[in-house]
VMD Tcl script that draws the C-alpha trace (Angstrom):
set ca {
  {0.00 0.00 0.00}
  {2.81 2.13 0.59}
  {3.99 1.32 -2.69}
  {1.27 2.38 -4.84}
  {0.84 5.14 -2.51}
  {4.20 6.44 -3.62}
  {2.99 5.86 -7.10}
  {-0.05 8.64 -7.54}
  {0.35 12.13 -6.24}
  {-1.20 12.71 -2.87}
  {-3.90 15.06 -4.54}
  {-5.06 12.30 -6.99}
  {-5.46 9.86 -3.44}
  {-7.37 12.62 -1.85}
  {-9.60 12.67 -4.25}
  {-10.27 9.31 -5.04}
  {-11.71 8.84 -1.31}
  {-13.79 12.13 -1.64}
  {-15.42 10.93 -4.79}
  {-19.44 10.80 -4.63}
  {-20.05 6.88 -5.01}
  {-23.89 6.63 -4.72}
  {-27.12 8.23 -6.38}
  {-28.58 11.13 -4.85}
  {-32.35 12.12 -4.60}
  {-33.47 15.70 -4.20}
  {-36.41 16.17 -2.95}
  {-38.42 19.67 -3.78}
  {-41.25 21.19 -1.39}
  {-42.45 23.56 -4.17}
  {-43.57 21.49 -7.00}
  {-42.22 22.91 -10.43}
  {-45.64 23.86 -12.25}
  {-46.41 26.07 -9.34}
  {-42.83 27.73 -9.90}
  {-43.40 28.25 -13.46}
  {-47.20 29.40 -12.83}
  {-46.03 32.10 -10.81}
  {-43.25 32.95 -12.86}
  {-45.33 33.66 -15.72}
  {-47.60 35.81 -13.34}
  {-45.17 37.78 -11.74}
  {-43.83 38.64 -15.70}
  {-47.38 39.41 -16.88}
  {-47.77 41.45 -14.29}
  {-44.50 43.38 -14.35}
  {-45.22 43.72 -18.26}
  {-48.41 45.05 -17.42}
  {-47.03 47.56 -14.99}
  {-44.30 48.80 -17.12}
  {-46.77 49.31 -20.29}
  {-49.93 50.80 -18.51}
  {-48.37 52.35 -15.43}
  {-47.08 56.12 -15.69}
  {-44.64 58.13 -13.28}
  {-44.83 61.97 -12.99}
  {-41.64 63.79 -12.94}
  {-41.32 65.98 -10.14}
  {-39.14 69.09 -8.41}
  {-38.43 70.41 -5.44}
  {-38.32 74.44 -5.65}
  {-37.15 77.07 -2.99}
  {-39.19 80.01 -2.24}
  {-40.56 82.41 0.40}
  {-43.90 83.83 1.78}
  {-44.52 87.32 0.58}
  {-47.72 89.60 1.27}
  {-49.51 91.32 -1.14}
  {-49.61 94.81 -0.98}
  {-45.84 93.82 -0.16}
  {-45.32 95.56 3.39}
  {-42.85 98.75 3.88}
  {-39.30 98.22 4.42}
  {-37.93 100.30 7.44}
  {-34.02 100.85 6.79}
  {-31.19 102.07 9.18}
  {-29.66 105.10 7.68}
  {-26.38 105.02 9.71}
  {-24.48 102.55 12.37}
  {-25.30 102.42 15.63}
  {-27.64 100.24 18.06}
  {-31.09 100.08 19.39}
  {-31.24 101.89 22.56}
  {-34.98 101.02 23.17}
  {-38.25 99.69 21.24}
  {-41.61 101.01 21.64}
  {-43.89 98.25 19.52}
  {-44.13 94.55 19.55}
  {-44.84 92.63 16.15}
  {-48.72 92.63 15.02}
  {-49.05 96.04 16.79}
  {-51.19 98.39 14.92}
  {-49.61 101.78 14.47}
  {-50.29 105.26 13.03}
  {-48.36 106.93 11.16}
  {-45.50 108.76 12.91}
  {-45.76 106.67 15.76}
  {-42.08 105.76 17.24}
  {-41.27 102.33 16.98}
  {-37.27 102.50 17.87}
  {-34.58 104.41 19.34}
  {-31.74 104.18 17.57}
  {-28.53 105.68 19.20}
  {-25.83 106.96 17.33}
  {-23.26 108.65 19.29}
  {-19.95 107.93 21.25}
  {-18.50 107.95 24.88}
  {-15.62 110.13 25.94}
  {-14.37 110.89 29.32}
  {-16.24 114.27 28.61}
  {-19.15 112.40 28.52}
  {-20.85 112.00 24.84}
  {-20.01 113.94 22.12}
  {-22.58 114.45 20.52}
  {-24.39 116.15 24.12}
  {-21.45 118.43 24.28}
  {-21.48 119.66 20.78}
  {-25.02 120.16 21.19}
  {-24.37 122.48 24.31}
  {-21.75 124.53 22.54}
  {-23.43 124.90 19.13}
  {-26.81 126.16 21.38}
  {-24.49 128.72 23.39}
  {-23.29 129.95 20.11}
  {-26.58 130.18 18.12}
  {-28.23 132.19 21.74}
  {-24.81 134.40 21.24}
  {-25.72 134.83 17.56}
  {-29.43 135.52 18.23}
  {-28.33 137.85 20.62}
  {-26.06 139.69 18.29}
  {-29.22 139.42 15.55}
  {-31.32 141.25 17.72}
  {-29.11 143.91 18.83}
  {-28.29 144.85 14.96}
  {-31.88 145.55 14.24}
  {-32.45 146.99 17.61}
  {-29.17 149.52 15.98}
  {-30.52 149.62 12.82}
  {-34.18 151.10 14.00}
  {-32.51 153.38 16.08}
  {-30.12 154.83 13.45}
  {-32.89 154.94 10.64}
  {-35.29 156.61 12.83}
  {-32.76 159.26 13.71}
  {-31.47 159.72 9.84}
  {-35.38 159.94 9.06}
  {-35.73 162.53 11.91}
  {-33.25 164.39 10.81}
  {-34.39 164.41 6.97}
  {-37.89 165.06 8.43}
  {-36.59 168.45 9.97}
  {-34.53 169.48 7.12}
  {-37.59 168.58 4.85}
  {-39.41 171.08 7.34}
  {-36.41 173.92 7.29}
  {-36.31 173.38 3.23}
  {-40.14 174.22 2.85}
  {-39.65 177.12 5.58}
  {-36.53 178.32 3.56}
  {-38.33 178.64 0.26}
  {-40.48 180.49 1.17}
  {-38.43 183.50 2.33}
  {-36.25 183.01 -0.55}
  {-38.86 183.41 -2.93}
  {-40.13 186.17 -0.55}
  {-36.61 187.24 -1.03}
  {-36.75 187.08 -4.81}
  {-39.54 189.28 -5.29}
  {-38.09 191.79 -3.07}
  {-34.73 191.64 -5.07}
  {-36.79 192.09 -8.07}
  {-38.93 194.93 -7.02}
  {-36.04 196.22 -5.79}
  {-34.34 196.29 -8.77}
  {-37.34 197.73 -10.71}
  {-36.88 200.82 -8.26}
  {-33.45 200.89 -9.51}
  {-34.12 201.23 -12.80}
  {-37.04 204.20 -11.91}
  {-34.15 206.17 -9.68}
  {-31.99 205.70 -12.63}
  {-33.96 207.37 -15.26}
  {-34.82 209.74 -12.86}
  {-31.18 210.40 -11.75}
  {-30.95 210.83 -15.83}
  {-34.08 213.84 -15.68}
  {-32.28 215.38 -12.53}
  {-35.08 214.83 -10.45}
  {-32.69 213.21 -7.62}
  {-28.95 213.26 -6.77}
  {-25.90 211.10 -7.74}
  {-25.76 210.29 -4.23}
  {-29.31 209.34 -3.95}
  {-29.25 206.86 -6.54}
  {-25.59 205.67 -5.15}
  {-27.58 204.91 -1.31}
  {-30.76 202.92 -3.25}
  {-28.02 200.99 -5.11}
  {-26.35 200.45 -1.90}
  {-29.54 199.08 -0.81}
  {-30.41 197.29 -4.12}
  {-27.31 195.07 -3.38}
  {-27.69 194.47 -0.09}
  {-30.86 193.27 -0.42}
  {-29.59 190.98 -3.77}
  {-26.46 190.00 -0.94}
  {-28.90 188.82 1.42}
  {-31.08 186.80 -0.81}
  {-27.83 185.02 -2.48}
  {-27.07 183.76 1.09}
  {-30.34 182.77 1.60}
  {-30.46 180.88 -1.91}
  {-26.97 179.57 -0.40}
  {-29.00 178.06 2.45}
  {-31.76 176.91 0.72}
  {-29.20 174.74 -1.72}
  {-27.52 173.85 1.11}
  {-30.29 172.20 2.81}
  {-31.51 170.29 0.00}
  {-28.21 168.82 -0.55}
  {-28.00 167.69 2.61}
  {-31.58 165.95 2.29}
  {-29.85 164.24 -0.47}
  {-27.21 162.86 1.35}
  {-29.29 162.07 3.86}
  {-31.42 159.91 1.51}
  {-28.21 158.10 0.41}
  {-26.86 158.00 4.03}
  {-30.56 156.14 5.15}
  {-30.06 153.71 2.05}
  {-26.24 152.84 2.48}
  {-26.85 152.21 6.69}
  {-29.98 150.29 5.65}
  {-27.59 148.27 3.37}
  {-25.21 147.73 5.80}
  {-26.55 146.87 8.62}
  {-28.69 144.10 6.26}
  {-25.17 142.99 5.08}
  {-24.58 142.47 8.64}
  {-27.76 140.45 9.34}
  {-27.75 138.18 6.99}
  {-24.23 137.27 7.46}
  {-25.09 136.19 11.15}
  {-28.30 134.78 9.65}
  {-26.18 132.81 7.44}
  {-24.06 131.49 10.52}
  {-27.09 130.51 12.56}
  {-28.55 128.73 9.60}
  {-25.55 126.40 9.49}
  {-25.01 126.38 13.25}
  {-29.00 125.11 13.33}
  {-27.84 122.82 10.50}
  {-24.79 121.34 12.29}
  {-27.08 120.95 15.29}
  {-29.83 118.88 13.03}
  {-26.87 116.90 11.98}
  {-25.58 116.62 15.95}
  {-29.20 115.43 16.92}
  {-29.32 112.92 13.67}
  {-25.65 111.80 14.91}
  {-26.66 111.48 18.59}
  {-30.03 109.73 18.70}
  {-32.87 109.10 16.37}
  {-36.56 108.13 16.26}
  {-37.80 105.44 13.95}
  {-41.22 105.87 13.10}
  {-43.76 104.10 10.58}
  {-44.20 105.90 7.83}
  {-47.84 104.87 6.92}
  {-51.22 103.52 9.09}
  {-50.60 99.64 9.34}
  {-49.72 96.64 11.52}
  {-46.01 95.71 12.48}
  {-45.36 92.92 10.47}
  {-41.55 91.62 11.91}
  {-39.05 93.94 13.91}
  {-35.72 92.64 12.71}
  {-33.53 94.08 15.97}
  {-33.98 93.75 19.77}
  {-32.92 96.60 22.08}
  {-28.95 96.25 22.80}
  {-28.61 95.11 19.00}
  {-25.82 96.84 16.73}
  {-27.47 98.01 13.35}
  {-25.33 98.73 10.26}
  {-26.07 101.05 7.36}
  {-28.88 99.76 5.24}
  {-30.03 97.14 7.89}
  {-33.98 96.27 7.89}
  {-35.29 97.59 11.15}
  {-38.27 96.92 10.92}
  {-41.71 95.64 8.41}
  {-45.35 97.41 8.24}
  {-48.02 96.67 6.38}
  {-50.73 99.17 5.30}
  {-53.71 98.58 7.55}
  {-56.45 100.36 4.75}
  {-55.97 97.34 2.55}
  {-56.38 93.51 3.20}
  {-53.39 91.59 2.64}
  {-53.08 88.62 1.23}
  {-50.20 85.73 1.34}
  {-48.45 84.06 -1.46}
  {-45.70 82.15 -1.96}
  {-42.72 83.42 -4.50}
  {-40.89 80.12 -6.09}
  {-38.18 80.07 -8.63}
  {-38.40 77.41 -11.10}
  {-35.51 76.52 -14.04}
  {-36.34 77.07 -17.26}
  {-36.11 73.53 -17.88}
  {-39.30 72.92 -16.21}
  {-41.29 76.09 -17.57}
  {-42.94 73.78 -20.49}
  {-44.67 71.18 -17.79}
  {-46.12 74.13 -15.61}
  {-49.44 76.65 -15.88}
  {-51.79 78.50 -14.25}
  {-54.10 76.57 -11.79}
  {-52.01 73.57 -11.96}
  {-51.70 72.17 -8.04}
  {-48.14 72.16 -5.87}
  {-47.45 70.48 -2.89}
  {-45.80 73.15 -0.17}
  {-43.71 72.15 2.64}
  {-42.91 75.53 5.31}
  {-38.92 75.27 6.98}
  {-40.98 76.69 10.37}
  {-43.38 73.78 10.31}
  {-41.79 70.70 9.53}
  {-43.96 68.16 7.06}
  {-43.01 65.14 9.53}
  {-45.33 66.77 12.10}
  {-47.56 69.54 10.03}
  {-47.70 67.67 6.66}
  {-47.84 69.24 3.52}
  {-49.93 72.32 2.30}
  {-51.75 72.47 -0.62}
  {-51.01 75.44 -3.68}
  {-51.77 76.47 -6.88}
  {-50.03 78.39 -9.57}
  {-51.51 82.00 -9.82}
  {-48.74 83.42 -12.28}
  {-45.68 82.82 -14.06}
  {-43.35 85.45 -15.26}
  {-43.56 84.97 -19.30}
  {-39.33 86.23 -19.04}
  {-36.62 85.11 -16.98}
  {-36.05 86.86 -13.22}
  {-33.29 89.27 -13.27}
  {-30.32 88.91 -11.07}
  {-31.13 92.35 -9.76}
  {-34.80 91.49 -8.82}
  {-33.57 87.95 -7.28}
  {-31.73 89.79 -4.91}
  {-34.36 91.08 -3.45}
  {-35.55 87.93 -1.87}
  {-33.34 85.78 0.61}
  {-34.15 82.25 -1.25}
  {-34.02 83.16 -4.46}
  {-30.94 81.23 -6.31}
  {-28.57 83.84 -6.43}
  {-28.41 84.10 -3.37}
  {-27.55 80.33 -2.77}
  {-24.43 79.15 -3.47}
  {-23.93 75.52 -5.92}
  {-27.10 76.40 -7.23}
  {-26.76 75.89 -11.30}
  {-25.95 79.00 -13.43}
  {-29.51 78.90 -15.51}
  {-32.10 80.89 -15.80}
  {-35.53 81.09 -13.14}
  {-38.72 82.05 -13.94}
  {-40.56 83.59 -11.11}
  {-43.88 82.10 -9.98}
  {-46.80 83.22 -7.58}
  {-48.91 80.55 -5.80}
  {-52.20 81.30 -4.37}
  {-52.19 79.48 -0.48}
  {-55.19 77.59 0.86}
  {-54.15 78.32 4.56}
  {-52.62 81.34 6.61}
  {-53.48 79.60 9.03}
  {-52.58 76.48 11.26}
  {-53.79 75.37 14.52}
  {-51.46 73.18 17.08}
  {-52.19 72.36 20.41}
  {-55.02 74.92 20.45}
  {-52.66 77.41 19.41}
  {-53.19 79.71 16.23}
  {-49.80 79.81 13.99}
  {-49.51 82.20 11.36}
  {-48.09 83.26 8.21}
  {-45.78 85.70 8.04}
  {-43.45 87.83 5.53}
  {-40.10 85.99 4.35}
  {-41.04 82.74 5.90}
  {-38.75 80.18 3.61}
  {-40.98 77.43 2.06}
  {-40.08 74.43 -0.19}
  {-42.31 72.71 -3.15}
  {-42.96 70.17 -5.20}
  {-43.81 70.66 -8.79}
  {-45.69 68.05 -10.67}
  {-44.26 67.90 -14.17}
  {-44.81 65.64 -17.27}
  {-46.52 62.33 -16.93}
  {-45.12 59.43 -18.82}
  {-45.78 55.59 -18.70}
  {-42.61 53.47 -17.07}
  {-41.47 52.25 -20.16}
  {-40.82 55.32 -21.90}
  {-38.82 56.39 -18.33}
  {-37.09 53.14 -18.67}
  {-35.84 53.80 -22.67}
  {-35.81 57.83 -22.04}
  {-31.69 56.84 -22.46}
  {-32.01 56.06 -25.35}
  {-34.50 59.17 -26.15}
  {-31.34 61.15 -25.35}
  {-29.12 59.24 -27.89}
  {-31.26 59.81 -30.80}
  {-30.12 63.73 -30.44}
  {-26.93 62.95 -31.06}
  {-27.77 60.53 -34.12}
  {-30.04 62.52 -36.51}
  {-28.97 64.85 -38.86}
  {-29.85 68.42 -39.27}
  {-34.18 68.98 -39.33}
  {-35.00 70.55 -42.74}
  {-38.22 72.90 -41.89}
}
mol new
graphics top color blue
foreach p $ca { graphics top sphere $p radius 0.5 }
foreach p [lrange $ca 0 end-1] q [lrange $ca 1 end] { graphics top cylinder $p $q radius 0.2 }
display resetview
C-alpha cells in the first residue's frame, strides 16, 4: 500500500476517497408547475405595470412667503444700536408713531459727544441771536434818527423857500426901483448920491437873498445825502444780518446733523400693523439694515408664496395647476404638507437684480446651477394652522419648499428615455 501510494500524487489519493459513489435524490417542497405558474404571473404582471403604469416627474423648488400689498421696508440710515423699542410685532400703528430708538453717538471721558457739541453749538446760536437782535435793535434806532433828521430838514427846506422866494420878489422889485431912480437920476429929479444909497440898498438886499439861496441849496443837498446815508446804513446793517443769519442757519444745521448723529426716532411711515421687527434693544445696526416691516392697515393683505423654477421645467407648468408646499418653520413630519396652486408665471426670466431682493431666491444660494428662473406666484389655501389649540400664522419671508408636478409618462418610456437622449446625437440636421 505504501507502494502504490508512492505511485499517484497525494492530490489524486485525496480525491479518489472524496469521490461521490452513490445516487442522490433531491427532494423539492415547491412542486415545479407552481414555480413556473407564478413565474409567468409575476412577468405578466410586471409587463403590465411597465406598459400601462405612468410616473410623474417631479421638483423640489425654494421660495418664500410674501404679502400682497408687499409691506414697507424700514431701513437704518447710519451705524449704531437700538437703545430702546416702543412696539411689539402685530401692533397696529399710526403713522408717525415711534417704533425705535436708535442711538448713534460715542462715549468720551467728557461724557458724549454728541451732548457736548449740542451744548456749545446752542451757546453759540443764543450768542448769535443775541447779536441778531441787537443789529436791528441799531438799525431802527439809526434809521429813525437819519429819518428825523431828513424830516426836519424837509421842514427847514419848505420854511426856507419860502423867504427866498419872498426874497426874490423883493430883489426884483427892488431892482425895478433901480431902474425908476436911474432914469430919474438921468431927468435930474434926484442926486448922484441918492441913486448911489438905493443901489447900496439894491445890493444888499440881492447879498442877502444870495445867502439865503446859499441856504436853501444847502439844505436840499443835505436831504440828499441824507437819503443816500438812510439807504447805504440800511444796506449795511442788512449785510450784517444776513451774514449772522447765514451762521445761525448752518449752526442750526450742524445741530440737526448733531441730533441725527446722537439719537434718532424710527417711526412708521404709513397707518398699518407691524409685520416683523428685525432688531432687539442692545442690538448693533449697520447702514442699510432692515429695522423693521409694516403693512398698510387700509388694505387687506393677502399671502403668497414666490418660487423660482428653471427654465427647464417652464414647459410642464401653468396657471391653476396644483403644488405640494412644505414651510422650513413647520416641519412636514409633524404639520404635513400644504396644498397650492399656480396664480402666475413670469412669461421672461427673473433678473439677477430682482432675485436679490428675496433671501431664497438662487442667487443668493451658493452651488445652485448658473440657468435661468422664472418667477412664480402661488395662491395658499391656509394662513393659518392650529397646534395644540394654538393659532400659527403666516408671516413675511417665511422660507418654504415645493414640489412641482411635471410631465406624466408611462414606465417604459422612463425606462428607454436613455435612449431618447441618444437619438439627439444621431439625426442629422431637421430641414423645416
Amino acid at each position: 500500500m505504501a507502494i502504490m501510494n508512492n505511485l499517484f500524487r497525494k492530490e489524486a489519493i485525496e480525491n479518489k476517497k472524496s469521490r461521490w459513489a452513490g445516487e442522490a435524490l433531491l427532494i423539492a417542497r415547491i412542486p415545479s408547475w407552481v414555480i413556473c405558474i407564478f413565474s409567468s404571473v409575476f412577468l405578466v404582471v410586471l409587463f403590465l405595470f411597465i406598459t400601462f403604469g405612468s410616473y410623474t416627474r417631479r421638483i423640489n423648488a425654494y421660495g418664500e412667503v410674501i404679502t400682497n400689498p408687499h409691506p414697507i421696508n424700514i431701513f437704518s440710515s447710519q451705524q449704531g444700536f437700538i437703545s430702546q423699542d416702543f412696539v411689539n410685532v402685530g401692533d397696529f400703528v399710526k403713522q408717525g408713531q415711534k417704533i425705535y430708538q436708535v442711538e448713534f453717538s460715542q462715549i468720551t471721558e467728557s461724557g458724549k459727544i454728541s451732548t457736548n457739541t449740542k451744548n456749545s453749538l446752542k451757546n453759540q446760536l443764543v450768542q448769535i441771536n443775541n447779536i441778531i437782535q441787537k443789529l436791528q435793535n441799531n438799525e431802527h434806532i439809526t434809521l429813525e434818527s437819519l429819518k428825523e433828521q431828513k424830516e426836519q430838514y424837509e421842514t427847514s427846506l419848505k420854511e426856507s423857500k419860502i423867504i427866498v422866494d419872498d426874497a426874490r420878489q423883493g430883489v426884483e422889485f427892488a431892482k425895478k426901483n433901480m431902474d425908476s431912480y436911474n432914469l430919474y437920476r438921468k431927468r435930474g429929479l434926484i442926486t448922484k448920491d441918492q441913486f448911489n444909497g438905493y443901489g447900496y440898498s439894491y445890493y444888499q438886499q440881492q447879498n442877502m437873498y444870495q445867502n439865503l439861496y446859499s441856504q436853501y441849496i444847502s439844505d436840499a443837498l443835505k436831504i440828499t445825502n441824507l437819503n443816500s446815508e438812510i439807504i447805504l446804513k440800511q444796506a449795511d446793517f442788512d449785510k450784517q444780518i444776513s451774514e449772522y443769519k447765514i451762521q445761525r442757519d448752518d449752526l442750526q444745521r450742524k445741530l440737526t446733523e448733531m441730533a441725527a448723529n446722537g439719537s434718532l426716532l424710527i417711526t412708521s411711515p404709513i397707518n398699518g400693523r407691524i409685520e416683523s421687527l428685525g432688531f432687539t434693544v442692545g442690538q448693533a445696526i449697520t447702514l442699510n439694515d432692515i429695522l423693521a416691516q409694516v403693512i398698510p392697515s387700509n388694505i387687506k393683505s393677502n399671502y403668497y408664496l414666490i418660487l423660482w423654477v428653471p427654465n427647464s421645467s417652464l414647459p410642464y407648468i401653468s396657471k391653476g395647476d396644483a403644488i405640494n408646499i412644505r414651510y422650513d418653520a413647520f416641519p412636514f413630519e409633524k404639520f404635513g404638507q400644504f396644498p397650492g396652486y399656480i396664480n402666475n408665471i413670469s412669461y421672461i426670466p427673473a433678473s439677477a437684480q430682482e432675485m436679490s431682493y428675496y433671501r431664497s431666491s438662487p442667487i443668493n444660494k451658493s452651488g445652485e446651477k448658473n440657468e435661468s428662473y422664472y418667477k412664480v406666484l402661488v395662491t395658499l389655501d391656509k394662513n393659518q394652522f392650529n397646534y395644540n389649540g394654538r393659532k400659527l400664522n403666516l408671516s413675511n419671508g417665511m422660507k418654504a419648499q415645493s414640489t412641482f408636478f411635471l410631465e406624466k409618462r408611462p414606465l417604459y418610456q422612463w425606462m428607454f428615455s436613455p435612449f431618447y437622449d441618444m437619438k439627439k446625437t444621431l439625426v442629422g440636421p431637421q430641414n423645416g
